[in-house]
Residue frames as qw, qx, qy, qz and C-alpha x, y, z in Angstrom:
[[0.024, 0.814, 0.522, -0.252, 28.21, 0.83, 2.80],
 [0.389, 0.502, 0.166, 0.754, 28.47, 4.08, 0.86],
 [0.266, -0.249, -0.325, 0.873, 28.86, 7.28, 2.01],
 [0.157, 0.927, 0.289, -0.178, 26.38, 10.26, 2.24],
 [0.388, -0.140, -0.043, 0.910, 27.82, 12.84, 0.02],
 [0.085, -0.420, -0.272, -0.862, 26.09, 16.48, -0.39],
 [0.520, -0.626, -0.424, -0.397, 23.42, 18.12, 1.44],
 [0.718, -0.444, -0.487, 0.223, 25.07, 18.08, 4.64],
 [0.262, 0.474, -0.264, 0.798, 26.24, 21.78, 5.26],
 [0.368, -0.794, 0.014, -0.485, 23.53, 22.18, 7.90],
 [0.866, -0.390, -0.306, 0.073, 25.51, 20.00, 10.12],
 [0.417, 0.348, -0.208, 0.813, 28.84, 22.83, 10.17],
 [0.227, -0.599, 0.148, -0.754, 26.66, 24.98, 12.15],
 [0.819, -0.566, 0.005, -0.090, 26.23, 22.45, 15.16],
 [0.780, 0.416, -0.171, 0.435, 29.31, 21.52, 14.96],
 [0.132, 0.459, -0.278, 0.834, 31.07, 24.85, 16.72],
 [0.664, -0.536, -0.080, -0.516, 28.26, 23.76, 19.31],
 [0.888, 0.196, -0.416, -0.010, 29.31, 20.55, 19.62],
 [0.592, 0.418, -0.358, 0.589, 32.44, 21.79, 21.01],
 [0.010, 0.475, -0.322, 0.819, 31.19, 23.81, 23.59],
 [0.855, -0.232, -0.138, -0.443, 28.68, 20.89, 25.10],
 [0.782, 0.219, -0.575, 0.099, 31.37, 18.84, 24.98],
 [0.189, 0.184, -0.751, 0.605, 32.62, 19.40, 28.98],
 [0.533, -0.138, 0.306, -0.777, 28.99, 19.95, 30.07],
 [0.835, 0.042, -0.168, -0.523, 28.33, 16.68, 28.65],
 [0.385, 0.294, -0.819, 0.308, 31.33, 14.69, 30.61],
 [0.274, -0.336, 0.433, -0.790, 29.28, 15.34, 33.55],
 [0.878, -0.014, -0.033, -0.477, 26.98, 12.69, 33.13],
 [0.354, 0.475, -0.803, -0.064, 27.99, 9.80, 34.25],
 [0.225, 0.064, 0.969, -0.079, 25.52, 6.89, 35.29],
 [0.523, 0.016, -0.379, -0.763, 23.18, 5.43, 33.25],
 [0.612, 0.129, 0.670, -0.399, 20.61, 3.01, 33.39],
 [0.244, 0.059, 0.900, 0.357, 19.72, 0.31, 30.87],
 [0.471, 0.071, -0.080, -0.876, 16.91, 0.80, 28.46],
 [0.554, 0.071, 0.655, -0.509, 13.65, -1.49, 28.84],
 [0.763, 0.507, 0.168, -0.364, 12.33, -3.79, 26.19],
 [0.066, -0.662, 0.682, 0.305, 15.85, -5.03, 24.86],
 [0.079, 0.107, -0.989, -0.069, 14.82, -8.75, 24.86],
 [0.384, 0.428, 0.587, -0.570, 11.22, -8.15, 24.81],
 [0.399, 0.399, 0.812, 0.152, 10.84, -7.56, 21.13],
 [0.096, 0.307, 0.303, 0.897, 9.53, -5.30, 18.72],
 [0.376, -0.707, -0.496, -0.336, 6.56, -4.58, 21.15],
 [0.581, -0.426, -0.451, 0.527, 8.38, -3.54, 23.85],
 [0.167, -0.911, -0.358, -0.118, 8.15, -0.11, 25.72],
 [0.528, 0.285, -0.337, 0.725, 11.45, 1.73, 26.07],
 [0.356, -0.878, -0.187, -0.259, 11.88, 3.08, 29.45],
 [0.141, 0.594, -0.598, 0.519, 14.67, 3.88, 32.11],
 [0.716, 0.017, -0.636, 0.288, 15.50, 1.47, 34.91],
 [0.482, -0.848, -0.168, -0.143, 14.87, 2.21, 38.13],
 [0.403, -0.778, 0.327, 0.354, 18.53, 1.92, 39.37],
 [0.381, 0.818, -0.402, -0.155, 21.50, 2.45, 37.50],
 [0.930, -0.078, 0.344, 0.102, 23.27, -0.09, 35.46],
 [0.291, -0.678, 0.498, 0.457, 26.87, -0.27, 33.88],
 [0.896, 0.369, -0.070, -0.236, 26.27, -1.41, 29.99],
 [0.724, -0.314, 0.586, 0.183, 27.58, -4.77, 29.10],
 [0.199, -0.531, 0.595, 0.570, 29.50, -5.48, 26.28],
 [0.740, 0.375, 0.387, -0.402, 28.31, -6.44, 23.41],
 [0.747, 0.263, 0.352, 0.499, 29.44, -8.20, 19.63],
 [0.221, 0.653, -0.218, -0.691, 31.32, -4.85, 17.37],
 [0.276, 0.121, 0.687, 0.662, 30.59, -6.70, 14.24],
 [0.341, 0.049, -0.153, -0.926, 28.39, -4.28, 12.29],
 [0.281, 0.335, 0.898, -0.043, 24.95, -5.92, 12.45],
 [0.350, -0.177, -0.417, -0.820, 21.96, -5.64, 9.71],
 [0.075, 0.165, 0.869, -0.460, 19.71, -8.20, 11.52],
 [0.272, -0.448, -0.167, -0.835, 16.71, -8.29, 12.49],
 [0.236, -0.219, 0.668, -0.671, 15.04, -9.27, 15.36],
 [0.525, 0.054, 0.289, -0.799, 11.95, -10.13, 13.98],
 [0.707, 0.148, 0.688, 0.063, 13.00, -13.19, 11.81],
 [0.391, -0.044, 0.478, 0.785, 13.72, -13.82, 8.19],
 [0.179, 0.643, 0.422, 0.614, 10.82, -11.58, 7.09],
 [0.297, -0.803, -0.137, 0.497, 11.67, -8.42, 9.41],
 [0.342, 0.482, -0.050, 0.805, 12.61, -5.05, 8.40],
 [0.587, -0.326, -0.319, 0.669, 14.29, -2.35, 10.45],
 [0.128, 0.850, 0.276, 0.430, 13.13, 1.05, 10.13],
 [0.531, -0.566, -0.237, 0.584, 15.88, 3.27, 11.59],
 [0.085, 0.902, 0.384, 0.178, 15.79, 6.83, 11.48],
 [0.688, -0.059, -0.076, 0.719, 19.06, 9.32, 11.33],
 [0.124, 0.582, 0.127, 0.793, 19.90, 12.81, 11.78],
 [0.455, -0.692, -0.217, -0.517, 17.18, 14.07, 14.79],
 [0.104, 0.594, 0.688, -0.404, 15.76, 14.64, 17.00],
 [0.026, 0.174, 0.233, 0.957, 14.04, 17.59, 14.81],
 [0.182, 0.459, 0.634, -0.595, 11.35, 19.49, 16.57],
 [0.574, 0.403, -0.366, -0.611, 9.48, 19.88, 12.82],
 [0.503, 0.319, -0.754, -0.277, 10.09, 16.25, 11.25],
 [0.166, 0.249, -0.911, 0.282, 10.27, 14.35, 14.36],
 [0.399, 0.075, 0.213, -0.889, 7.02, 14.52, 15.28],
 [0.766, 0.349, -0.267, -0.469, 5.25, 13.90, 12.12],
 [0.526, 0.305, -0.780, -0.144, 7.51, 10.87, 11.78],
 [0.073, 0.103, 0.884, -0.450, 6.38, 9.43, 15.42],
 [0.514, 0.308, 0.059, -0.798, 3.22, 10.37, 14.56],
 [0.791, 0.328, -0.371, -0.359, 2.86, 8.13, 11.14],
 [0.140, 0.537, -0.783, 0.282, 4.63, 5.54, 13.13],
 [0.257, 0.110, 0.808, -0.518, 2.32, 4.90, 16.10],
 [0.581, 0.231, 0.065, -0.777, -0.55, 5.19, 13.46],
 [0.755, 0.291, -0.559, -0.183, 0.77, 1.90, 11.99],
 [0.890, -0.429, 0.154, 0.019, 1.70, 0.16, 15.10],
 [0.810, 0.363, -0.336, 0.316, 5.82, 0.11, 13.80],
 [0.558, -0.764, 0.218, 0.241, 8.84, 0.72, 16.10],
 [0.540, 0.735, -0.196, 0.360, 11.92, 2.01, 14.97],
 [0.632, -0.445, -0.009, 0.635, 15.21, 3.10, 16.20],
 [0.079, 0.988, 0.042, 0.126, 16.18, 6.64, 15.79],
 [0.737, 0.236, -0.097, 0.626, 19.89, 7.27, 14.89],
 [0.024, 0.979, 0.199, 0.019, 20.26, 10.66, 16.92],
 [0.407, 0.668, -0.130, 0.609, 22.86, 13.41, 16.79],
 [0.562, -0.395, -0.506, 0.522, 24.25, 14.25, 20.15],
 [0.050, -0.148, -0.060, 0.986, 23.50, 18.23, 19.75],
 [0.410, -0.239, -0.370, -0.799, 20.04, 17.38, 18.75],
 [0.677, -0.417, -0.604, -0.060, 19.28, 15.28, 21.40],
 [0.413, -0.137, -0.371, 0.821, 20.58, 17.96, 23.66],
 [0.112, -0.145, -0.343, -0.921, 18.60, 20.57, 21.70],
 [0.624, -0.051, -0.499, -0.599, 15.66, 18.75, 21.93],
 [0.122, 0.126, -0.975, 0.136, 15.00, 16.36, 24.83],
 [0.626, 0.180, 0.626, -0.428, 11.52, 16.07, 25.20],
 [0.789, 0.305, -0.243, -0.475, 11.73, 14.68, 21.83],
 [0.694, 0.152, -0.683, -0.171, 13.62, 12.30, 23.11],
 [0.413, -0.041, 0.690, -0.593, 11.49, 11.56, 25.86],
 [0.607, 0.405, -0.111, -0.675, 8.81, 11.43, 23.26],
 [0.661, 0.316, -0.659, -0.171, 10.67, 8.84, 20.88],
 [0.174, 0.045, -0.935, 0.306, 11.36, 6.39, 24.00],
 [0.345, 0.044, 0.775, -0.527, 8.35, 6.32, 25.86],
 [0.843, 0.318, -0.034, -0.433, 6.81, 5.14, 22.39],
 [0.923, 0.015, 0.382, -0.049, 8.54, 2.25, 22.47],
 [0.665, 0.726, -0.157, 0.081, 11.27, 3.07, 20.13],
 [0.689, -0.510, 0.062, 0.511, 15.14, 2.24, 20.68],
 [0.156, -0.891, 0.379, 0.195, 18.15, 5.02, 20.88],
 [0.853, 0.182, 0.144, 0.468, 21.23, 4.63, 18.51],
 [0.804, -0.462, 0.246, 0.282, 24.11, 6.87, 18.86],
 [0.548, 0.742, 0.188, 0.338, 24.88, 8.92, 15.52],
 [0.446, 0.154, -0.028, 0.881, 28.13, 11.01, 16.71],
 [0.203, -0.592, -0.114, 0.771, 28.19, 14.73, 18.33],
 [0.072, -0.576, 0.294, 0.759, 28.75, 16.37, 15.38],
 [0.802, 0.465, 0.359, 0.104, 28.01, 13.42, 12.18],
 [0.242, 0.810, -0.392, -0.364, 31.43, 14.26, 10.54],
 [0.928, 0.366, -0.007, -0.071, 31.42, 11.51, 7.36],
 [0.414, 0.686, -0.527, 0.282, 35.20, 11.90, 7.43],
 [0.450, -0.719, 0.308, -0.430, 35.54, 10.39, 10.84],
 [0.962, -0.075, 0.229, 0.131, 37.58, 7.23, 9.99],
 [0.578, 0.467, -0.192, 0.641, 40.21, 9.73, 9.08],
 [0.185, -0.738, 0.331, -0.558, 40.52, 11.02, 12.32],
 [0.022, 0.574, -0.531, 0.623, 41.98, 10.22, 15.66],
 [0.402, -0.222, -0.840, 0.287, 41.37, 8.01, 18.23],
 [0.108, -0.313, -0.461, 0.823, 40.69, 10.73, 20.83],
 [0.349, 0.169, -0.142, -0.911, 38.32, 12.44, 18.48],
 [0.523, -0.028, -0.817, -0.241, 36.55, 9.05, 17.95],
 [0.284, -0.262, -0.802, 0.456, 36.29, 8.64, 21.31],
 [0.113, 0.266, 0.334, -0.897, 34.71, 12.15, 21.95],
 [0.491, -0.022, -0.262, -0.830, 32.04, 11.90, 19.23],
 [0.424, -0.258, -0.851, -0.171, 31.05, 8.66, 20.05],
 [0.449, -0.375, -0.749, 0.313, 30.66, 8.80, 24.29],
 [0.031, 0.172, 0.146, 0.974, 29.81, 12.32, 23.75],
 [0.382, 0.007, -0.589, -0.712, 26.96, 11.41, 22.05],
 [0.521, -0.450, -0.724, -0.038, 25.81, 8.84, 24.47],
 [0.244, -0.211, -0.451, 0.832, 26.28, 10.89, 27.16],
 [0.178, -0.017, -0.292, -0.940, 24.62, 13.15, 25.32],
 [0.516, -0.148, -0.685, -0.493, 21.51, 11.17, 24.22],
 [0.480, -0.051, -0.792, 0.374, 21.43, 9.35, 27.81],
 [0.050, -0.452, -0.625, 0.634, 20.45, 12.42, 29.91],
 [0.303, 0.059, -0.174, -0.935, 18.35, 13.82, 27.23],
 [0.486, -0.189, -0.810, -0.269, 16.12, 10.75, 27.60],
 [0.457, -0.650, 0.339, -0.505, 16.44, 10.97, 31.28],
 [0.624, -0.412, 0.661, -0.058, 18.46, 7.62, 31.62],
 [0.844, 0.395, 0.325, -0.159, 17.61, 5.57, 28.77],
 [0.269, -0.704, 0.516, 0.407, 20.91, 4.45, 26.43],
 [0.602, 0.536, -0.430, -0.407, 21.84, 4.02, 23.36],
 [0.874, -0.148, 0.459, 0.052, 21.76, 0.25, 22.41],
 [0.804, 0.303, 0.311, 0.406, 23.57, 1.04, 19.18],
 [0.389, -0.578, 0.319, 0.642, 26.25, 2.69, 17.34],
 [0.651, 0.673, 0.267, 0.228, 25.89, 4.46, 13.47],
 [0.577, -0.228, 0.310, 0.721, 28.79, 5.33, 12.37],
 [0.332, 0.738, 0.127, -0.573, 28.02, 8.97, 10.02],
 [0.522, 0.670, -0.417, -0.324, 28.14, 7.97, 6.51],
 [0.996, -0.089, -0.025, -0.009, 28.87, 4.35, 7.60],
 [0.132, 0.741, -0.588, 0.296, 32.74, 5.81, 8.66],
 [0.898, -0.435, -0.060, 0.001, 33.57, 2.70, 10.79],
 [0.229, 0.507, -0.803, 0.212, 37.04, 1.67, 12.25],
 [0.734, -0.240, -0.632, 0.061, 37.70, -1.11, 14.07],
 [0.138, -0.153, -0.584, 0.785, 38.69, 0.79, 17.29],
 [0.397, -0.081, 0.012, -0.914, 35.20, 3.06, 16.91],
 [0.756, -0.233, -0.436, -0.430, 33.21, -0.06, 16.93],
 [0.644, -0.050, -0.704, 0.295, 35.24, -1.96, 19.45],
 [0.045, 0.176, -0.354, 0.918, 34.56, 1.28, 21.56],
 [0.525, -0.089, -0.107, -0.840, 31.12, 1.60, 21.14],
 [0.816, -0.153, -0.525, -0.187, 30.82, -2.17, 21.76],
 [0.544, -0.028, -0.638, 0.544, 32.46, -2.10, 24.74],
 [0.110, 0.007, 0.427, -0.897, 30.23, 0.43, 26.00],
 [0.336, 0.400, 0.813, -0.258, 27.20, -2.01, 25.29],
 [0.298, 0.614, -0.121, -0.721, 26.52, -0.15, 21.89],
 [0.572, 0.156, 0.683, 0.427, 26.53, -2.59, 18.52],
 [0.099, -0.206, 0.493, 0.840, 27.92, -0.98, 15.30],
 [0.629, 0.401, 0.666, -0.022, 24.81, -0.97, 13.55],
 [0.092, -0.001, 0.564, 0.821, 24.93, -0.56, 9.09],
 [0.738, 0.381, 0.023, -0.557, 21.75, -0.27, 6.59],
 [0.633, 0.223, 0.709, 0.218, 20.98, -2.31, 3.60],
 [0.215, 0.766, 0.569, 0.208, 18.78, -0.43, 2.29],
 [0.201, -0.250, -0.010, 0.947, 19.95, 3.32, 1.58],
 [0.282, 0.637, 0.686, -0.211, 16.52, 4.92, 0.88],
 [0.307, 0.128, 0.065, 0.941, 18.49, 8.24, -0.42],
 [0.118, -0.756, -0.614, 0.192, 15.87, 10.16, 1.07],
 [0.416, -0.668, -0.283, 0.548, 17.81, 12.59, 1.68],
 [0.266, -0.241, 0.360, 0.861, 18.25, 13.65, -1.50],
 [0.373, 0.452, 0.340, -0.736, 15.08, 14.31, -1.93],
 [0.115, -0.088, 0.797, 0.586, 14.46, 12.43, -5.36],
 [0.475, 0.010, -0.358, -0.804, 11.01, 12.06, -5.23],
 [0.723, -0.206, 0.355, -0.555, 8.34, 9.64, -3.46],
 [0.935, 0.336, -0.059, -0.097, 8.10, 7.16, -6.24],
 [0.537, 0.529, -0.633, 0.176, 11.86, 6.91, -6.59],
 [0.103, -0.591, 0.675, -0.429, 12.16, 6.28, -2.83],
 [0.841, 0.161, 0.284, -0.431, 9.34, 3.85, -2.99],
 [0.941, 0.335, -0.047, -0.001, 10.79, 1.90, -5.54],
 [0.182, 0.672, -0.638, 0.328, 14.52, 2.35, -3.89],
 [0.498, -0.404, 0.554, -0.531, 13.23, 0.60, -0.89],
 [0.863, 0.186, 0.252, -0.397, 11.52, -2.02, -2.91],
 [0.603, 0.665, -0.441, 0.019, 14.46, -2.57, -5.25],
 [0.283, 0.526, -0.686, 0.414, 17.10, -3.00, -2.63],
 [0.791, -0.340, 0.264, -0.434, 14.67, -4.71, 0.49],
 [0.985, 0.105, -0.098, -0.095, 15.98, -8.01, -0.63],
 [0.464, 0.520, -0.579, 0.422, 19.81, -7.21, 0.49],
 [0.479, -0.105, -0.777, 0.395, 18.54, -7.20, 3.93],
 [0.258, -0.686, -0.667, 0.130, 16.22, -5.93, 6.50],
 [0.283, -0.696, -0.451, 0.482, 17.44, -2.91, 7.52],
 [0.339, 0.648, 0.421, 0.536, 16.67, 0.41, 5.93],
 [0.273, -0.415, -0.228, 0.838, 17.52, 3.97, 6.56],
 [0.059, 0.780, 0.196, 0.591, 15.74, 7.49, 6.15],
 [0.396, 0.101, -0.383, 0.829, 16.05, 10.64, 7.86],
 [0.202, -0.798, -0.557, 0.109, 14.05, 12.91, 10.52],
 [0.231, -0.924, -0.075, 0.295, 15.70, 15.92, 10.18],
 [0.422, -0.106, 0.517, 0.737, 18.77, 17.57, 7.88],
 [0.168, -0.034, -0.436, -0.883, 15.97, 19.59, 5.72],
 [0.672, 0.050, -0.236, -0.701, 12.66, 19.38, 3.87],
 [0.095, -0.161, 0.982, 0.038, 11.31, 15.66, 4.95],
 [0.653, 0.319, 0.175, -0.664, 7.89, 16.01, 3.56],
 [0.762, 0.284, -0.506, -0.287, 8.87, 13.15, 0.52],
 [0.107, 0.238, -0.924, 0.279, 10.28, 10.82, 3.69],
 [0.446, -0.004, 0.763, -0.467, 7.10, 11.08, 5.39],
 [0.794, 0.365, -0.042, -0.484, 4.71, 10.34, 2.39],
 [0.475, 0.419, -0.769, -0.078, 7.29, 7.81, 1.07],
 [0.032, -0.234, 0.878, -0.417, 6.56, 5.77, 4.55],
 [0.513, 0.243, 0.244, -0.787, 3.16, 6.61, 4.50],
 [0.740, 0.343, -0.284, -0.504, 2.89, 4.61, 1.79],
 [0.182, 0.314, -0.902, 0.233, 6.24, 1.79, 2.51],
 [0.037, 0.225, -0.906, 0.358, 4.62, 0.62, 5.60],
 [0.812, 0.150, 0.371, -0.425, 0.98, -0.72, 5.01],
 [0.846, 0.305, -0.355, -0.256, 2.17, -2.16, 1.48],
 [0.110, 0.346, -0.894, 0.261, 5.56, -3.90, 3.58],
 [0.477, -0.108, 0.742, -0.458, 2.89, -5.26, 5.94],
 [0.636, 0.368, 0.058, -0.676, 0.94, -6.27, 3.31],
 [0.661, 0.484, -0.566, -0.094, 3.27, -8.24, 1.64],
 [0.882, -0.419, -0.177, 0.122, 4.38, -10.11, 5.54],
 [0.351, 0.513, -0.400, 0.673, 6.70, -8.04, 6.63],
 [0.372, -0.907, -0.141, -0.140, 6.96, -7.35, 10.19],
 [0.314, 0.728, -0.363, 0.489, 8.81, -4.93, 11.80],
 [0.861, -0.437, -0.035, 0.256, 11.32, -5.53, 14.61],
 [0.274, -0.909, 0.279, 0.146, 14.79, -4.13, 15.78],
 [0.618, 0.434, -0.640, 0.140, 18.53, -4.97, 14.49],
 [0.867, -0.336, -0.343, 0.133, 19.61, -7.71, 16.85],
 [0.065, -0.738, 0.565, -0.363, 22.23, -6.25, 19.75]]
């Protein structure tokens, strides 16, 4: 997987947050399984009435899908953003799709009734690091450890129970100890195929015909809800997901 590079200064200024969440966000400590794991792309994320200890799960990076060999994965990085995020649940539910939403652990702090919002449409929680620092397979165990369970922590009681089922590594930084972590806290590593470069903002058509180019490596595709301007992400979907269906696609989650 390649790295993001550019574009990513806005993520210095959370950062210096980050840091100062970080004991308020030890505090949290029981969760409850999210709903609809083994139910399918139709299912209804929700919290669990009582609280459950996540089970372990494979760390090999998965691309998957759930939905069989014509699924694709529409997972969404960066957010919650109270601008972008919206619009992008919005054009979502307007197509019937479900997604998974890569989130930042200072935006899902920032921001939890959007992710109230993004679960109780049926979408699953992934797990995108405290901070998203692309360099983070040159750092530390211990610093691994904090962005990751941060992050769930994080994410967890901004839902109001509801846990990440997966693990994105920023800029696809894996180690084997960061996955084996994240899998051991019922998280699976999850990659892309499909880099949409949204984020560099190339232009509808290019992203449209990025998506379409590269769909055939494998199911699952990334864009973003937040990091800037996402006005060419949402029109670029807007357009993606009637012609995907069109062609038999359906959508469905990466397998955990």
């Amino acid at each position: 997987m390649a790295r993001h590079v550019g574009g990513r200064g806005w993520y210095g200024k959370v950062t210096g947050a980050a840091v100062g969440v970080t004991l308020l966000a030890t505090g949290a400590s029981v969760w409850t399984a999210q709903a609809g794991t083994a139910d399918g792309p139709s299912s209804k994320g929700s919290a669990s009435a009582a609280p459950a200890d996540p089970k372990p799960v494979a760390d090999t990076i998965v691309h998957s899908s759930d939905a069989g060999p014509h699924g694709v994965n529409i997972t969404i990085d960066d957010g919650p953003d109270p601008v972008w995020t919206p619009q992008v649940l919005d054009l979502l539910r307007e197509y019937g799709v479900k997604a998974t939403f890569c989130m930042v652990g200072t935006q899902a702090q920032a921001h939890p009734d959007l992710v109230k919002k993004v679960v109780a449409a049926g979408h699953r929680l992934c797990d995108h690091t405290v901070s998203h620092n692309t360099a983070m397979d040159k750092a530390s165990e211990a610093y691994q450890s904090q962005q990751i369970l941060d992050a769930e922590r994080m994410i967890t009681k901004a839902s109001g129970g509801v846990r990440p089922l997966y693990y994105r590594a920023p800029g696809g930084a894996f180690t084997p100890y960061s996955r084996q972590l994240a899998a051991s806290h019922g998280m699976r590593p999850l990659g892309w195929n499909v880099d949409s470069k949204d984020f560099e903002r190339p232009g509808v058509d290019t992203i449209v015909a990025t998506v379409e180019h590269e769909l055939p490596n494998g199911p699952t595709v990334l864009f973003h809800d937040a990091g800037g301007d996402r006005g060419q992400t949402l029109q670029a979907l807007r357009r993606l997901l009637p012609k995907l269906k069109q062609q038999g696609h359906t959508f469905g989650f990466p397998v955990h």
